[in-house]
C-alpha positions in Angstrom: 0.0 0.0 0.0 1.3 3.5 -0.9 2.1 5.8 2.0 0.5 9.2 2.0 1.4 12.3 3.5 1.6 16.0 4.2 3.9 18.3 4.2 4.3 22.1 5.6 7.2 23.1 5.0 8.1 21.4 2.0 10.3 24.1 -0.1 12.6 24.8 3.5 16.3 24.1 3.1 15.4 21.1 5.1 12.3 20.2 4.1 12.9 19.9 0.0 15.4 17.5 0.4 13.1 15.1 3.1 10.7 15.8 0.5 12.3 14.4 -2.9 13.4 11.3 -0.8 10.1 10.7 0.5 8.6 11.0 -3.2 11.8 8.7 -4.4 11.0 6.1 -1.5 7.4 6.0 -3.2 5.5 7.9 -1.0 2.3 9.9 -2.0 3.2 13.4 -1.1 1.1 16.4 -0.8 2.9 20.0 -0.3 1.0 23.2 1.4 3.1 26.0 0.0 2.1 29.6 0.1 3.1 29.6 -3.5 2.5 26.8 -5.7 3.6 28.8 -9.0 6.8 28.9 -6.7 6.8 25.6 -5.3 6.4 23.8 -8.3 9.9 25.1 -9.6 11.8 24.1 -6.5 9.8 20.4 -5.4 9.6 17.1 -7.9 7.0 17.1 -10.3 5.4 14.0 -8.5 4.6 16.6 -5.4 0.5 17.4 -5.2 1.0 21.5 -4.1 -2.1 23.1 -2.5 -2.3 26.2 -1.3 -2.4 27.3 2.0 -1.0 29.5 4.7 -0.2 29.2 8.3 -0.8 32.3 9.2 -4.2 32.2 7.5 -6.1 29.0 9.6 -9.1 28.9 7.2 -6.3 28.2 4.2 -5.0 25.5 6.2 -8.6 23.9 7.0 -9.6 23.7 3.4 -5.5 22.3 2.4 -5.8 19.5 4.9 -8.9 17.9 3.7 -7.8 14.3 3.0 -4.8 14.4 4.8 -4.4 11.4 7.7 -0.4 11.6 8.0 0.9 15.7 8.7 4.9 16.1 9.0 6.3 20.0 10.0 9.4 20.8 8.9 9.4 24.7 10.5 12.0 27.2 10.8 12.9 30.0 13.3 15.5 32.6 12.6 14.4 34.7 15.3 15.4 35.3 19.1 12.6 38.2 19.7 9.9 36.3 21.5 8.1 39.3 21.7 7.0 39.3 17.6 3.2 38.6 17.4 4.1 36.0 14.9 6.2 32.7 14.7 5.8 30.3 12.0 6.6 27.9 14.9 5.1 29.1 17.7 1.2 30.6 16.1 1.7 28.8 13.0 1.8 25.3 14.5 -0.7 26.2 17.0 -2.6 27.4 13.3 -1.8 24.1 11.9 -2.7 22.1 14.5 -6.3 23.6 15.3 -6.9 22.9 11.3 -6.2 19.2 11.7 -8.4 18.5 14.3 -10.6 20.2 12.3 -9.8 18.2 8.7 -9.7 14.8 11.1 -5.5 14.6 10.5 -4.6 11.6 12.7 -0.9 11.4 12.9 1.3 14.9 13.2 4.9 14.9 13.0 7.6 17.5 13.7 11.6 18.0 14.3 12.9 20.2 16.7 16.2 20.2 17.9 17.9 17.0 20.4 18.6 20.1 22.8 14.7 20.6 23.3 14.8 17.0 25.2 18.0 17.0 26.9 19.0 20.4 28.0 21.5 18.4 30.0 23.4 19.0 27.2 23.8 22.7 27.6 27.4 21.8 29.2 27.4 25.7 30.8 23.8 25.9 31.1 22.9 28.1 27.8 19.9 27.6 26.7 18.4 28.1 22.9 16.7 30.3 21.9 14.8 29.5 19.7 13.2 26.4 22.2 10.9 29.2 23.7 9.4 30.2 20.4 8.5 26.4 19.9 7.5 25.1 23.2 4.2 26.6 22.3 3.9 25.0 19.1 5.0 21.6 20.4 2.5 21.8 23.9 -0.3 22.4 20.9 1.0 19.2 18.9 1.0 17.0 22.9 -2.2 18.5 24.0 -4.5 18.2 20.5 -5.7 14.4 21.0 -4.1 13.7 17.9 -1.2 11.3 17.5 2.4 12.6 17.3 5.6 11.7 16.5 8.2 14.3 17.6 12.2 14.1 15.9 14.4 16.0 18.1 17.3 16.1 15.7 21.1 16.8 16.1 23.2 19.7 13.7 22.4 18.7 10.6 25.7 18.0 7.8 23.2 19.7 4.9 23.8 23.4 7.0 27.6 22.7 5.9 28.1 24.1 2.3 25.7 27.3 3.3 29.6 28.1 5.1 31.7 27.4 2.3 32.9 30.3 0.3 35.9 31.1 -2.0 37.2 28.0 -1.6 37.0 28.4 2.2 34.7 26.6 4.8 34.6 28.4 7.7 33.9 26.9 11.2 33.5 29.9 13.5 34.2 29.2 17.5 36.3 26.9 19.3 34.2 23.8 19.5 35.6 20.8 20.9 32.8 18.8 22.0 31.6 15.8 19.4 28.7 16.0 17.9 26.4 13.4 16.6 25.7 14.9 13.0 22.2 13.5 11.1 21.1 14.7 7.4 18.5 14.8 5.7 18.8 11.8 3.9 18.5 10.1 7.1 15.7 12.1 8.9 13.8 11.0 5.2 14.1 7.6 6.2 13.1 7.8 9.5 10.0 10.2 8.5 8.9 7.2 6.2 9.4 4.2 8.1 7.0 6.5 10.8 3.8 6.5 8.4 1.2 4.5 9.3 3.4 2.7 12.1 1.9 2.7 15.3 4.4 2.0 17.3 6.2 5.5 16.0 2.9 7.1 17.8 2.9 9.4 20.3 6.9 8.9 20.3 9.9 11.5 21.3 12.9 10.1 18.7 16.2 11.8 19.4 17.6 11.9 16.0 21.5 11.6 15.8 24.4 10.1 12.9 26.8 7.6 13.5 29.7 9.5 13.7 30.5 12.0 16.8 33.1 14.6 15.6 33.6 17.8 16.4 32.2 20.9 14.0 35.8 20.9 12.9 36.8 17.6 12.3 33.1 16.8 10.7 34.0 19.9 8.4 37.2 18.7 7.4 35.7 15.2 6.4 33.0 16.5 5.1 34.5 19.0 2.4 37.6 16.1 1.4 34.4 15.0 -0.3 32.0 17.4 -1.3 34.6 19.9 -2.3 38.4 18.2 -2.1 39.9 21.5 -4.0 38.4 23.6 -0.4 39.8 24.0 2.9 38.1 24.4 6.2 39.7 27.8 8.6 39.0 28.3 11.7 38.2 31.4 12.8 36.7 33.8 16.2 33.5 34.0 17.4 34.4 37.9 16.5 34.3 37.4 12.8 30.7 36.9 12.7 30.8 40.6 13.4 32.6 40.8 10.4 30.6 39.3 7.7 28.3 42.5 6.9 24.6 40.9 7.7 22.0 42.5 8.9 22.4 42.6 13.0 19.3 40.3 13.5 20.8 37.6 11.4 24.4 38.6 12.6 23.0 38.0 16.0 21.0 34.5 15.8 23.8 33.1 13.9 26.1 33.5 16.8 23.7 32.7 19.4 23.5 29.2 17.5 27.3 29.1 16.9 27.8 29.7 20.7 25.3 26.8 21.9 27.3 24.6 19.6 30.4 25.4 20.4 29.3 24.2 24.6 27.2 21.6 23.4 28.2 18.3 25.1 25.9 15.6 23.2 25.8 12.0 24.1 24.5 9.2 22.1 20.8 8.8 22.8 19.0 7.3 19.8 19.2 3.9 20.1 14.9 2.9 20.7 15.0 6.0 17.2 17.1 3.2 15.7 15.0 -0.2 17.2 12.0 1.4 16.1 12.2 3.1 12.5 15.8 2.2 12.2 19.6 3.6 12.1 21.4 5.8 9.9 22.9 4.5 6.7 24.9 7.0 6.0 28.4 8.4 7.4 29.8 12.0 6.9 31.4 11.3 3.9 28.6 9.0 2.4 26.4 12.3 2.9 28.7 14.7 1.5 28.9 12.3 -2.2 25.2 12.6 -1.9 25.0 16.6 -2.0 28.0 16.6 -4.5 26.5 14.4 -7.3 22.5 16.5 -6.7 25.0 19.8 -7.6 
């Protein structure tokens, strides 16, 4: 039987890639985009678009008739709290009182393996982004409707967004492993959950099978993906440096800084009993993303 689902999110720098791997794994995927004129150039050809927005809940209503399987794939670049609006925090909270509505049975989300095990924080930061999405993930627990929640590690596909001139930069001193996932991966995982029950109303910490540091995992990963590039190491200062707006300037070393103290331990094995482990390594990953270029 072919395996049907949802997706918001679907054109996120995330999101497209678990998308074309759902599609090639066989899955029936349906897309709400704000665009579909947009969407269609960016998403396979196989992917059913329908429009819809979250900010607009009567949209959503009317784009998830049909739907039984729901996956999120959201993104916060944002550290104000304060903003009226959150595609995570509102918008889920949006999506999710659509659902129920529509008769969704099974919602399914990522979030980061921080949101689980703050224990992690090795000096106690915390991210900040978690506030925005605590509200959009209580909505998700408290809606009646089965979830599966992915609480994913740093993710290898953020890697080439930091290569430039040749030039990779890792920014920080971080010296803690990390257990780095993909989105090939997270694909597999997001498939193997439709129509499973025993992937309901599960918390999955999502996590590779390597532990590297960011500069070590850099280093393996661009021998592959760009063999002609090296990695440099530079200050927390130089994000200062690079000319972006102050917002962005501002959440990009907020992130770089939780990193850098992150102390992650390996906590994925019932992810990997129950919808099964990684198959790929760093540099398995990193051929991937060279031969889609």
């Amino acid at each position: 039987m072919t395996k049907k689902i949802t997706i918001i999110g679907a054109t996120g720098h995330l999101g497209h890639r678990v998308t074309a791997k759902l599609v090639e794994k066989g899955a029936e995927v349906t897309a709400i985009v704000r665009d579909p004129v947009s969407a269609k150039s960016k998403l396979p050809s196989q992917v059913h678009l329908v429009q819809g927005d979250v900010s607009d809940p009567s949209s959503l209503t009317s784009a998830l008739q049909g739907t039984k399987t729901l996956y999120i794939t959201l993104n916060t670049e944002s550290l104000d709290t304060s903003l009226p609006f959150h595609t995570e925090r509102e918008g889920v909270i949006n999506v999710v009182a659509a659902a129920k509505e529509a008769g969704v049975q099974h919602i399914m989300q990522i979030a980061g393996v921080d949101y689980i095990h703050p224990e992690f924080s090795a000096e106690g930061m915390a991210y900040g982004t978690n506030a925005i999405r605590k509200r959009g993930i209580d909505a998700i627990k408290a809606s009646g409707i089965s979830s599966t929640l992915f609480y994913c590690s740093f993710f290898l596909d953020s890697l080439p967004k930091f290569l430039m001139d040749n030039q990779l930069a890792v920014i920080g001193n971080h010296v803690h492993p990390i257990w780095f996932t993909n989105s090939s991966d997270l694909a597999d995982l997001v498939f193997n959950a439709i129509g499973n029950k025993a992937a309901k109303n599960k918390e999955f910490a999502v996590q590779g099978r390597q532990a590297m540091t960011y500069t070590e995992a850099a280093t393996e990963f661009l021998s592959t993906y760009a063999p002609e590039a090296e990695v440099v190491e530079l200050p927390m200062e130089a994000v200062g440096q690079m000319d972006l707006p102050d917002e962005q300037a501002t959440f990009i070393e907020h992130v770089l800084t939780f990193v850098q103290q992150l102390r992650e331990e390996h906590v994925s094995e019932e992810t990997w009993e129950v919808l099964g482990a990684p198959k790929h390594t760093i540099s398995s990953f990193a051929e991937e993303l060279r031969s889609e270029t």
